[in-house]
N, C-alpha and C positions, 0 to 999 in steps of 0.2 A: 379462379379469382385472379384479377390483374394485380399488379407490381405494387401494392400497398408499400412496399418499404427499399428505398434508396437510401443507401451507403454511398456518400459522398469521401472522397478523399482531399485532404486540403494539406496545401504543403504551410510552410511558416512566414509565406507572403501573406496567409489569409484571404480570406474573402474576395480582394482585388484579385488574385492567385487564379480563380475559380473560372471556369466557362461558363457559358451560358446556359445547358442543362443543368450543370449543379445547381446555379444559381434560380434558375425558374425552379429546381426539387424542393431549394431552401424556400423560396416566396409562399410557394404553393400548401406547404405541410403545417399541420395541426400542431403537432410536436419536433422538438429535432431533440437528440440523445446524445449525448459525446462527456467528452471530460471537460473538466472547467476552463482549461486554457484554450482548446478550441470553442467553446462555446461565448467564449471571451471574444472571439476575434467576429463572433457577429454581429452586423449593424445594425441602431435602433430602430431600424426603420422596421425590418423581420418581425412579424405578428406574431409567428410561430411559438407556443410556451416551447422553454429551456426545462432540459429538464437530464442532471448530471446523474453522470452513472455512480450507482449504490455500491456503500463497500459493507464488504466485498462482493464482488462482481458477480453481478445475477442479471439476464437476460428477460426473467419471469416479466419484469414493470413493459419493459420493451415489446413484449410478445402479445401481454394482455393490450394494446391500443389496436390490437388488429379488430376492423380493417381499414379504419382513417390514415389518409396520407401520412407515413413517419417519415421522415430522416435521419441517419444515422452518420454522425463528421466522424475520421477517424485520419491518423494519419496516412500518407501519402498513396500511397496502392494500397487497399483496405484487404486484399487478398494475399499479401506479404507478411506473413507475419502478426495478420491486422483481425482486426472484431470479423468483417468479411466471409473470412476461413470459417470462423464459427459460427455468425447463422446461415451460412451457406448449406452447414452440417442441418441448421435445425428448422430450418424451410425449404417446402418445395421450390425449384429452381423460378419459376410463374410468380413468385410472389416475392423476389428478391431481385432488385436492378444495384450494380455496381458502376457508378462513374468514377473513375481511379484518376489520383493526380501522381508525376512521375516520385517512384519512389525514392527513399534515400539510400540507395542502392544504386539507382539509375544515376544521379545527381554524383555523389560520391565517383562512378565510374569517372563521369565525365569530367571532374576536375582532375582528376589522376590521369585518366588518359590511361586509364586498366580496360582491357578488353572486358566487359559483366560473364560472357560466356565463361572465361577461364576462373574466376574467382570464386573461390568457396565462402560462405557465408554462415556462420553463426551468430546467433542469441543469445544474450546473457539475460532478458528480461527475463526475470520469475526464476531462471536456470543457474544451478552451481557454476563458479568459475572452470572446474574444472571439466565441464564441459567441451573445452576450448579444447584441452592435450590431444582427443584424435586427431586434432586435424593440425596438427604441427609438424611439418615437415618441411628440411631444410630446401627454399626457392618459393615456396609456398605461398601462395596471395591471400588473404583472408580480408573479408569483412565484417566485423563485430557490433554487434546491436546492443548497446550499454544500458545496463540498469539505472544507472544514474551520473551525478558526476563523478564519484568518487572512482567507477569502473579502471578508466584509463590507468589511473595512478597502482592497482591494485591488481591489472590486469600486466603491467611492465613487473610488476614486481615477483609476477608469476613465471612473466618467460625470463629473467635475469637466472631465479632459482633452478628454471629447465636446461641454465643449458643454451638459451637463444635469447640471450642480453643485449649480440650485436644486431636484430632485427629493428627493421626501420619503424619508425607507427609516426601515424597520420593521425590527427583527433582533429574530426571536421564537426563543428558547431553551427546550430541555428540554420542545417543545410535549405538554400534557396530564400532565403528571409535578408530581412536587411540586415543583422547581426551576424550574418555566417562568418565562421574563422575558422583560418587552419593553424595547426601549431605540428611540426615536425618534430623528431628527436628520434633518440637509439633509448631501447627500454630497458638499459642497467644505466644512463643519464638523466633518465627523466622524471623531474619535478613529484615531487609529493602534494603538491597541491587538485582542487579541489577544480575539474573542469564546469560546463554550463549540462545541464539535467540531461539536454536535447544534444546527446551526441555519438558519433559515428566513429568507430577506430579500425584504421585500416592498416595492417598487419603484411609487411612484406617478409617474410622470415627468414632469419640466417641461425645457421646451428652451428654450435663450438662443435671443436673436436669430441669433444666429453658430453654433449649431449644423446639422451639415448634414442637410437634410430628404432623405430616402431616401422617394419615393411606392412603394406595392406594386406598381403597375405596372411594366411591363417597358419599358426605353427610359430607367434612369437619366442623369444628366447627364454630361459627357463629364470636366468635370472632378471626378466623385467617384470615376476612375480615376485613380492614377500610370501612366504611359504614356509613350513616346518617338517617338509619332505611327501609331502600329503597334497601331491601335485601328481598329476597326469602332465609326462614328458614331453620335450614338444616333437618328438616327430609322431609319437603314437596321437599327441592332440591334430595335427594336424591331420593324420589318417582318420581321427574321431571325429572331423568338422565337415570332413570332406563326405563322409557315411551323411552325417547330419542337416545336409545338405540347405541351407541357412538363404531364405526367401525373402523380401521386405515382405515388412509387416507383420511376421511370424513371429511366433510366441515360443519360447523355450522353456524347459524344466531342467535343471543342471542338479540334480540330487544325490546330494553329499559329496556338496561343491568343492570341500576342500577348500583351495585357494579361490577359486570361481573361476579357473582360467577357460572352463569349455563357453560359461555362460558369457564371459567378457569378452573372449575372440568372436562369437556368436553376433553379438553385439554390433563389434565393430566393421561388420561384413557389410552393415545396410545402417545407415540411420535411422530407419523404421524397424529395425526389429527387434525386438523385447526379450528378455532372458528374466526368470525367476530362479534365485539359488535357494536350496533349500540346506543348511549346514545347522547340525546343534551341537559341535563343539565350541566353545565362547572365543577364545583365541582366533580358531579361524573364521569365527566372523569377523573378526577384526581383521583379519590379514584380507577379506570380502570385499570392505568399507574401503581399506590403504589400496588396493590395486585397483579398483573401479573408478577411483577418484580419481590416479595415477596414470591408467589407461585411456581416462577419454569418455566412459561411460556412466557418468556416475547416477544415471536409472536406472540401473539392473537391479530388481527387486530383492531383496533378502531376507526367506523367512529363516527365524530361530526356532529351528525341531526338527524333529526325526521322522523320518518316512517310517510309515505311511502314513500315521497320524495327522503328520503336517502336511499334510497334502489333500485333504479332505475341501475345505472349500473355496482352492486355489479354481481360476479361471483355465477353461479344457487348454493345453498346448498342441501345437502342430507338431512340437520334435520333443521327445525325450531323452537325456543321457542320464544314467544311472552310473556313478564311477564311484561311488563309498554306500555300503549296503546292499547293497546285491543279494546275499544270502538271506536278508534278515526279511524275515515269514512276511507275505502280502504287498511285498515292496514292485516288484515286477508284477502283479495282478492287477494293484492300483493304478499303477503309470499306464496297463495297456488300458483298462478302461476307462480311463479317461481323458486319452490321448482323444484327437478328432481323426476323424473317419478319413484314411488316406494319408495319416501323418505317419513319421520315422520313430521309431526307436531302437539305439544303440546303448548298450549298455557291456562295459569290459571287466573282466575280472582278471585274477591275477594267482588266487589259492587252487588248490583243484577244487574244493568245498564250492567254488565259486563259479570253476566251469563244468563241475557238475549239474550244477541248478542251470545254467545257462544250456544245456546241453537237452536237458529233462523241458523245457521251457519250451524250447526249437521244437521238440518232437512233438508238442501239443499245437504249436501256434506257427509254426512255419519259421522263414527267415534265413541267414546264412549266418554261419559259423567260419571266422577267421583266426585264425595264430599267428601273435606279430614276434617275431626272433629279432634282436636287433643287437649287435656286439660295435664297441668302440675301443680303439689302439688306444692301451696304456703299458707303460713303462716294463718293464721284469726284466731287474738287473741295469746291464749294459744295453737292454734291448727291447724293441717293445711288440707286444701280442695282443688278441683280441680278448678284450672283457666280455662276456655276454650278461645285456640285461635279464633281470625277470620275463620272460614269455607273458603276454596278454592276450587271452580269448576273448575276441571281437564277440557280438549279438547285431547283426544287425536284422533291424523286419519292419516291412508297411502293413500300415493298417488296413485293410479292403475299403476302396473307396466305395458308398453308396451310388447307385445310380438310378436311373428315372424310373425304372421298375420295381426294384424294393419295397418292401411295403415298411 
């Protein structure tokens, strides 16, 4: 089947904005699809029925016109962030043409005079503020995609509370339109008022002394968890992450997350990769919710209950960590089989009760067995000697991957 359906991109010059393939997609088509404001900016002349997207948002009306000529307007690179991305997912690539106008990314670059390569880029559309915290680091360039107007004002009052009050923000409006503006400031000076819907904040950050440094490494500090001691430490985490070995797009199991610090470093390794905590003490779901928000990931899924129970019809993971429960009947049997074929699991204990079963476990299903000693100088007297922690029995094991002969 030919290209039924053109994704046009229109920046906020509208229509005059347009080339001339968009322009002959727009003449040509039966229907065109977009939201009210771009569907405003088309000419009377355009025969095409209008026809605004359903809230909330369903693809279904769009899908069923196949196969008459559609259009679809959407803002500026429709593959940025845009509708694009998504029937990209749900049509063959033959039956989907993308004419892209420069995004607001690209535009933003270029009044700034930011290299686009170096700049990181987040969304606040549909996504928690607190989104934003991974990627806060002092020199750090950011470009932020606003929910609304209110973003700006809410998003200063977020880096003031972090820590990075003196960072510069850009709040560029109506970018490439005849109403574009820029408005500068420091985001513990700036204005409570209400920006324009259509807008772009661009984020140079500076960090106070007292703000807290987050390294991308894995092994953060122990105290940039809220916690009730029911934490995996960070050097043993970071031996635990490293076993774990953390891939985009990969899916995690953190089971009897405690604090969720395996599932949240996990996390923060890739943008695309997924963590499920599984915790049924109430408390420390809450301590789950305060550091996921805190940290920068505030997707990490969180079930309320106990393995193995609650684990029944969670989606297969690639990695499993097992660090509360261990001992308790069916809890290692469920995680291996339902791990996917060729994924990790590592799972630590701490009791002997615990690296007995771990031990007994190995001998049926393979894997290695580690013992982590680890001692820190503290004080005695006039003088100081080695404390030694609890010893932890590592598990680590892969799952056999399937291959073409398998049956």
């Amino acid at each position: 089947m030919p290209a039924w359906l053109t994704v046009v991109g229109i920046g906020d010059d509208g229509f005059a904005g347009l080339g001339r393939p968009a322009r002959r997609a727009l003449l040509g088509a039966a229907v065109v699809y977009g939201g009210e404001r771009h569907l405003a900016m088309l000419p009377a002349r355009l025969v095409a029925r209008r026809a605004a997207w359903p809230r909330p948002f369903d693809l279904a009306p769009l899908l069923a016109e196949r196969p008459q000529p559609v259009c679809v307007l959407a803002s500026g690179d429709p593959m940025l962030f845009g509708v694009g991305a998504t029937l990209a997912r749900q049509l063959p690539a033959g039956e989907l043409r993308v004419l892209p106008a420069p995004s607001s990314l690209s535009l933003a670059a270029a009044r700034l005079g930011w290299p686009l390569q170096d700049v990181a880029t987040v969304s606040l559309v549909g996504r928690p503020l607190a989104a934003l915290n991974a990627h806060l680091h002092d020199g750090a360039r950011l470009f932020v995609l606003s929910a609304d107007g209110r973003t700006p004002a809410a998003l200063a009052a977020a880096l003031a509370a972090r820590g990075f009050g003196a960072t510069r923000m850009t709040v560029l409006e109506h970018l490439g339109g005849e109403r574009e503006r820029r408005v500068d400031g420091r985001a513990d000076q700036w204005p409570a008022g209400e920006m324009a819907a259509l807008n772009l904040i661009a984020l140079d950050c500076r960090a106070a002394a007292h703000a807290p440094r987050l390294p991308l490494s894995c092994g953060l500090p122990d105290d940039a968890f809220v916690h009730d001691g029911q934490l995996t430490k960070r050097d043993v985490r970071a031996i635990t992450l490293a076993r774990l070995a953390p891939a985009p797009g990969e899916l995690l199991w953190d089971v009897g997350a405690g604090s969720g610090s395996i599932g949240i470093e996990w996390m923060r390794a890739h943008p695309t990769c997924r963590a499920i905590a599984i915790e049924a003490h109430e408390t420390r779901q809450r301590f789950i919710e305060q550091n996921r928000d805190a940290l920068g990931v505030p997707g990490l899924q969180l079930v309320a209950g106990r393995a193995p129970d609650a684990l029944r019809e969670l989606p297969a993971p690639h990695a499993v960590f097992i660090g509360g429960g261990v001992t308790e009947p069916g809890v290692l049997d469920t995680c291996w089989a339902q791990l996917r074929d060729g994924g990790r699991l590592v799972a630590n204990a701490v009791t002997l009760q615990g690296e007995a079963m771990l031990a007994a476990w190995r001998e049926r299903h393979g894997g290695t067995l580690t013992r982590i000693a680890l001692a820190h100088a503290q004080p005695l007297g006039g003088f100081d000697t080695w404390r030694q922690a609890l010893p932890i029995t590592l598990l680590e094991v892969s799952k056999p991957a399937k291959t073409s002969t398998d049956t």
